[in-house]
ZAMARGU-4260 file (C-alpha; in steps of 0.2 Angstrom, whole numbers, plus 5000, padded with zeros to 4 digits):
<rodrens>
0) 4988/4881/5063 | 4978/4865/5061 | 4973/4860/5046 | 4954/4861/5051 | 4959/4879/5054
5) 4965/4880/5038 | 4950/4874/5028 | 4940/4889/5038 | 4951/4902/5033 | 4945/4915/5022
10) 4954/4928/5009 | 4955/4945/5014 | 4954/4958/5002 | 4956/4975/4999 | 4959/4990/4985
15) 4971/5001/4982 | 4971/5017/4973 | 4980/5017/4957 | 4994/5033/4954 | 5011/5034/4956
20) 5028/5026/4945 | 5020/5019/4931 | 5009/5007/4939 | 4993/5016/4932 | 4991/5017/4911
25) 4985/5036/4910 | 4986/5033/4891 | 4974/5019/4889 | 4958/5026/4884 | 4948/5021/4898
30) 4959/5029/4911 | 4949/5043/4917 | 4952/5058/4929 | 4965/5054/4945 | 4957/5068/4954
35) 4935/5069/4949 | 4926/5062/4962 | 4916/5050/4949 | 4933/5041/4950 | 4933/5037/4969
40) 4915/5034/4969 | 4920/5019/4955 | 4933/5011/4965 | 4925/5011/4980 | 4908/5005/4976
45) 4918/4992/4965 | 4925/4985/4979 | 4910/4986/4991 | 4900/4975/4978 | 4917/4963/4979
50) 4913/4962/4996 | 4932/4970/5000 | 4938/4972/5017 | 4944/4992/5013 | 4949/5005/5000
55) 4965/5012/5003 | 4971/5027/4995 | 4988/5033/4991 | 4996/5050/4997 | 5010/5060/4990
60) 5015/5074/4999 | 5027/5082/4984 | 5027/5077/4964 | 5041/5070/4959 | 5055/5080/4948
65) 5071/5079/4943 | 5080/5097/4941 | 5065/5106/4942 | 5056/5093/4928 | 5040/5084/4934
70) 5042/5066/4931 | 5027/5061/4919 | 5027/5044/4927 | 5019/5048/4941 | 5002/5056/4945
75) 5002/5078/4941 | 4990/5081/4955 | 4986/5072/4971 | 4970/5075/4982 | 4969/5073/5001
80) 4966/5056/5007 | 4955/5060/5020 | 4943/5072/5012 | 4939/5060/4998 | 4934/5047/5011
85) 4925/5057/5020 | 4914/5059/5005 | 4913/5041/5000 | 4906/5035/5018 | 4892/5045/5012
90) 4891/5034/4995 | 4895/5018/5004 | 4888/5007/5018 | 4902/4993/5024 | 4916/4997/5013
95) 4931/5000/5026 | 4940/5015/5022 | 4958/5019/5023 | 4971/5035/5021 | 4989/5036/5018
100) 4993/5050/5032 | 5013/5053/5034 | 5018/5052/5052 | 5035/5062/5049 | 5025/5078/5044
105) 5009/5079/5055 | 5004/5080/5071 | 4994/5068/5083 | 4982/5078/5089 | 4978/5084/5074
110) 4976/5069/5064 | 4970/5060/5076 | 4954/5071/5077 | 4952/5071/5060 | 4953/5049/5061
115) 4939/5048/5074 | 4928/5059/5064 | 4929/5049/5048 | 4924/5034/5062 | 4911/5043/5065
120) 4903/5048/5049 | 4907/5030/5041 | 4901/5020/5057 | 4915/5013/5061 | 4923/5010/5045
125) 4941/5020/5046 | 4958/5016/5045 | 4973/5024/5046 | 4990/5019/5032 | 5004/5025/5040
130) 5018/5034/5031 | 5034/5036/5036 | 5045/5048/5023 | 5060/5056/5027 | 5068/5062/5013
135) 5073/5083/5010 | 5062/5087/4994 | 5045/5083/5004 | 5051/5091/5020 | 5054/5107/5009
140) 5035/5109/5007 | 5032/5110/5025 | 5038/5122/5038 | 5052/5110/5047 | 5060/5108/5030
145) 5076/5097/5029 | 5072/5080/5033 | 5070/5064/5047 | 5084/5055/5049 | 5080/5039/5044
150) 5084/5029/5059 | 5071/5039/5067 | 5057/5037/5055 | 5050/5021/5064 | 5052/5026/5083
155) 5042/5043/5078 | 5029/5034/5069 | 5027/5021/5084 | 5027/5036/5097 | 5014/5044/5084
160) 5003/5030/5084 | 5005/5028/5105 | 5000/5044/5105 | 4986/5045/5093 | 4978/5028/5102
165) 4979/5038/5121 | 4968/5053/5111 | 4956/5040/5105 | 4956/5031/5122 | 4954/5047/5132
170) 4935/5046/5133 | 4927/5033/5140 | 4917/5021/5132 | 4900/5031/5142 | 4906/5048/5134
175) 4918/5056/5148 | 4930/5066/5142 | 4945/5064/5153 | 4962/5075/5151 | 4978/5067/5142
180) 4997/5072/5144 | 5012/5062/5134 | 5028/5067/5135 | 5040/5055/5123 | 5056/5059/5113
185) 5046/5066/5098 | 5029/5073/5106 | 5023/5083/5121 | 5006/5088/5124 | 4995/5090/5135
190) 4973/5093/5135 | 4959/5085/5129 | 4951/5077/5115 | 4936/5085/5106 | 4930/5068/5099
195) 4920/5053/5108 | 4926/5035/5105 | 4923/5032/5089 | 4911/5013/5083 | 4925/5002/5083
200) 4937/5011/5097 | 4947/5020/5086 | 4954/5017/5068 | 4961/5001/5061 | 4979/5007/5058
205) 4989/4999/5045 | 5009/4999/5044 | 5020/4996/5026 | 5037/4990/5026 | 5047/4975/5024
210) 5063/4980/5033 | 5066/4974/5047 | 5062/4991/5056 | 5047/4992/5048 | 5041/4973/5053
215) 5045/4976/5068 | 5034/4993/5070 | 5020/4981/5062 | 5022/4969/5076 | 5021/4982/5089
220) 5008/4992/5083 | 4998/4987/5068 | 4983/4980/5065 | 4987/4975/5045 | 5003/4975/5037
225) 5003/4978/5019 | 5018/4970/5011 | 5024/4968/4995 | 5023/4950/4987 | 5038/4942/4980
230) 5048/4948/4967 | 5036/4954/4957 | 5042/4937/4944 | 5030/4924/4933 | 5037/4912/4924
235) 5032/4909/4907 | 5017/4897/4903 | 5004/4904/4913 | 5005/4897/4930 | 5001/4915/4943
240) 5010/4911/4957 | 5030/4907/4956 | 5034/4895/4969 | 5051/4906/4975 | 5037/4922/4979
245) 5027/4910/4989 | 5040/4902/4998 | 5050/4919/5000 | 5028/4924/5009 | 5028/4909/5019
250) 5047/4916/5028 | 5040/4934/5027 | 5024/4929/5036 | 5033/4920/5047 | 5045/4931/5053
255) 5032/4944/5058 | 5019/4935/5065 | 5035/4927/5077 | 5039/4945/5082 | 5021/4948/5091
260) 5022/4938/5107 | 5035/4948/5114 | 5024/4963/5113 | 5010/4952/5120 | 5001/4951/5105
265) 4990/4935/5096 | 4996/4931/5079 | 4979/4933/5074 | 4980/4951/5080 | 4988/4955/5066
270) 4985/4953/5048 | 4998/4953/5033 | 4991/4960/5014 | 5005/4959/5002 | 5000/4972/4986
275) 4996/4961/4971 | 4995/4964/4953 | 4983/4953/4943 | 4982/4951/4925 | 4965/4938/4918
280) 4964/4931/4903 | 4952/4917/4894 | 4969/4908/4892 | 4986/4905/4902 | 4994/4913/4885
285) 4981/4928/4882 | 4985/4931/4901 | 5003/4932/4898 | 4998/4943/4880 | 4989/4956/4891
290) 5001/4957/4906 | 5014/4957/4892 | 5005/4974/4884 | 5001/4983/4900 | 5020/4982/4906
295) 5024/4989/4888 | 5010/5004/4889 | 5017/5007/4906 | 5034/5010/4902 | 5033/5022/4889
300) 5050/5030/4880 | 5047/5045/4892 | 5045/5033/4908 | 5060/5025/4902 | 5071/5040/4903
305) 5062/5048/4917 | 5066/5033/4927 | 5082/5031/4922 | 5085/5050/4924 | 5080/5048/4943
310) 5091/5033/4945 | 5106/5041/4933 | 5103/5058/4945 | 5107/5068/4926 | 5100/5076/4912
315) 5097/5061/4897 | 5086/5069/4887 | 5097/5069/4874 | 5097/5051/4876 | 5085/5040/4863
320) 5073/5030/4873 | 5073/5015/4857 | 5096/5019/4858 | 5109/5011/4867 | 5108/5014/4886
325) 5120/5027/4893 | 5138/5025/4894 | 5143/5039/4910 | 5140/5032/4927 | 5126/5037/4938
330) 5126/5052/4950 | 5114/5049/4964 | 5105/5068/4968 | 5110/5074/4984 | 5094/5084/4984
335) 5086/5066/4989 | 5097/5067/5006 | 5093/5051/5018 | 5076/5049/5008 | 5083/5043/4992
340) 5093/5028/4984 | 5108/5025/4994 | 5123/5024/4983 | 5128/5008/4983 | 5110/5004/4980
345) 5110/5015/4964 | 5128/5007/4955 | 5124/4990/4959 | 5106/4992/4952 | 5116/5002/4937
350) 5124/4989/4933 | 5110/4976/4935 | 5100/4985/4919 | 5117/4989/4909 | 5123/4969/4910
355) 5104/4965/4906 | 5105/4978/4889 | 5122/4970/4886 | 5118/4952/4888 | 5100/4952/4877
360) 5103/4968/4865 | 5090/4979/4872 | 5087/4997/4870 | 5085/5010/4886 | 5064/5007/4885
365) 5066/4988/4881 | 5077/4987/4894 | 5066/4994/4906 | 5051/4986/4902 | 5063/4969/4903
370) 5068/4974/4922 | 5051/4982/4926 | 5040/4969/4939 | 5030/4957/4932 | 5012/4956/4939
375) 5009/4945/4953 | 4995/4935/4948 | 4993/4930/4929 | 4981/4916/4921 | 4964/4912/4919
380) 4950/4917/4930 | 4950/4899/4938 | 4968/4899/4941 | 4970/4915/4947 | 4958/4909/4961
385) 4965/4893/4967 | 4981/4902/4969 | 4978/4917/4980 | 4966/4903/4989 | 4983/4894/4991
390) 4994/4909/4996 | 4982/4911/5012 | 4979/4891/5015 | 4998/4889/5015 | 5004/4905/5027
395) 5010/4916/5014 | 4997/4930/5017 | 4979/4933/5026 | 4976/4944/5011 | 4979/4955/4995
400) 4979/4974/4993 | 4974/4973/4974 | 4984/4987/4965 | 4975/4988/4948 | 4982/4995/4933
405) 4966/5008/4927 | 4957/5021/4934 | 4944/5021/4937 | 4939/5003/4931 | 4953/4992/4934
410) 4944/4981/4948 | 4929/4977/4937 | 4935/4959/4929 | 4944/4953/4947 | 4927/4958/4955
415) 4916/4951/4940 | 4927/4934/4938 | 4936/4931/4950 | 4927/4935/4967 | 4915/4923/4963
420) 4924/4910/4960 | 4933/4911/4977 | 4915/4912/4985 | 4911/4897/4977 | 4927/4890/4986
425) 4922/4894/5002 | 4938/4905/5004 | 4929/4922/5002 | 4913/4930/5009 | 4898/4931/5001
430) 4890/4946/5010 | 4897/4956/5025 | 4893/4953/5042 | 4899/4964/5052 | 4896/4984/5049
435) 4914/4990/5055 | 4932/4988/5048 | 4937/4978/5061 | 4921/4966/5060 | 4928/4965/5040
440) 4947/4959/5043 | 4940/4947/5060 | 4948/4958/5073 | 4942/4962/5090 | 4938/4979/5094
445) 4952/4987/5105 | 4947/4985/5127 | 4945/5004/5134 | 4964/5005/5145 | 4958/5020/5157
450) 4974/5023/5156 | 4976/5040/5168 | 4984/5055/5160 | 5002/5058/5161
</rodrens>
């Protein structure tokens, strides 16, 4: 890009969901219900008055557990994705709108159906997250059971999304309904479509991943890919963006937006949103205080065991979280199957947090706490701007996926601090101009294909 382009390119933002694996502080006393709709309404009006591209919401199909124990570090209680965006496109008016659906366990034509609909009640405000689980104890709640094999998760979930995108493209743009008939490795159907094109020809549909299957899915088939940022690492004294992290986006971002042309597709057709954590403070050092804290309250002694229990694949209750860490070698649960921590993933990283304790004297909980990702973005207000402003002007990212730390108010002081400052930058919208998702992250609306069926 030129660098006149780069001095017109805005931030793209978005909100995700708080919930699982520690990432939310439950016991903070402004933490409020995971499931009342109060908490929804919050969020997503939050991120509407920010000016955010979309809401996205989380799913989890099965809590976690170990032996039969819920884990207390992740959310006791999910509700559907879909159903709570359908209500908030009745409380909001431009806020795009976006659901976590796993491909491995539903359908097309049903989900699809159940997409266009929520286009349609929102005007035009939907998207789609797609999951991609494989793993045994999720299958087990549904009536396949067993689980994907993993090399199969992506070519299902790109078949899926083929499949749902001929349902959405199945009437014409004058309300014809015309009949539809796929027959791939995963799917066979056959009928028609009960729902008209929806405002912005179907749903904006979002991939995650960071392998090189899952980038490569992105570059065929999405139109956002949310990422992760870095390593998660800050260094001390204050400054919020490590330059390892943003050179380690600039090759990310690069590598996928290279992969596009060969599916005929613009880099610009594609946007990348790496998940960020952001910690403000009046100072660089009260910054680093707070972020500090919040990675203490979210690794509690239970959290410590319990994520050590799912790495260890054993009982260590018995274990003192504030003690020594455990002296037997890990035992990966085969319950987990193909979905879970390989086992050469699971000893190396073993032994990544027992020469951590070793080396600095740390308990099981400091330990954790020590390994445990550091936010993405820590400092000041001011500083806190002019680095996501340089993430984005430097191809590192188009955008963030916000994943604050409280529920229900956790975007207040990023939308109260910090969204101003990047408007008075000229990197970030002041109002919206555009009334459907696709208007929000600068995308065109998909052409009809009339393809035929079959």
């Amino acid at each position: 890009m030129t660098a006149g382009r780069h001095s017109r390119r805005q931030i793209h933002l978005a909100a995700h969901v708080p919930g699982a694996d520690g990432t939310t502080v439950w016991a903070d006393p402004r933490s409020r219900s995971q499931i009342a709709f109060s908490s929804f309404e919050h969020l997503a009006r939050t991120a509407e008055r920010g000016c955010f591209d979309f809401l996205l919401l989380a799913e989890g199909l099965r809590l976690r557990e170990h032996k039969g124990r819920i884990h207390d570090s992740d959310v006791v209680g999910r509700p559907e994705s879909l159903t709570v965006l359908n209500a908030l496109a009745a409380v909001t008016g431009r806020i795009g709108l976006a659901a976590t659906v796993d491909a491995t366990f539903s359908e097309p034509y049903e989900l699809a159906r159940r997409l266009a609909t929520l286009d349609h009640l929102s005007g035009g405000r939907a998207a789609w997250n797609v999951g991609t689980s494989s793993d045994a104890l999720t299958g087990e709640n549904f009536r396949r059971g067993g689980y994907l094999d993993r090399a199969d998760r992506y070519p299902r979930a790109a078949e899926f999304i083929d499949v749902a995108r001929e349902l959405w493209d199945s009437w014409t743009p004058d309300g014809v309904p015309r009949p539809i008939a796929h027959r791939g490795r995963h799917f066979d159907i056959a009928g028609e479509f009960t729902v008209p094109r929806s405002p912005q020809g179907y749903p904006v549909v979002i991939q995650a991943g960071a392998s090189g299957e899952g980038r490569e899915c992105a570059a065929r088939t999405a139109d956002v890919l949310f990422s992760r940022w870095g390593d998660g690492s800050c260094p001390p004294g204050g400054h919020s963006t490590p330059q390892g992290a943003l050179e380690d986006g600039r090759a990310f971002y690069a590598d996928v937006k290279g992969r596009l042309a060969k599916y005929g597709r613009d880099p610009d057709d594609l946007r990348i949103m790496p998940g960020v954590s952001v910690v403000l403070g009046d100072t660089a050092a009260e910054a680093q205080e707070r972020a500090a804290e919040i990675r203490r309250q979210q690794v509690s002694p239970q959290n410590a065991l319990l994520a050590l229990e799912r790495l260890w694949g054993t009982d260590l209750s018995s274990y003192d979280p504030d003690g020594p860490f455990p002296d037997v070698d890990p035992v990966p649960d085969p319950a987990l199957g193909q979905g879970g921590t390989r086992r050469a993933d699971t000893v190396a990283r073993a032994e990544k947090w027992r020469a951590l304790s070793r080396e600095k004297g740390l308990s099981i909980r400091q330990t954790m706490i020590e390994a445990s990702p550091r936010q993405s973005f820590i400092g000041t207000p001011e500083a806190v701007a002019a680095d996501l402003e340089t993430v984005v002007r430097q191809d590192a990212a188009d955008g963030f996926v916000l994943v604050p730390h409280l529920t229900p108010g956790g975007l207040d002081e990023f939308v109260d601090r910090v969204v101003p400052l990047l408007q008075e930058r000229r990197a970030f919208r002041t109002e919206y101009r555009g009334t459907t998702l696709r208007s929000h992250l600068g995308l065109p609306d998909p052409a009809w294909t009339g393809r035929p069926a079959g």
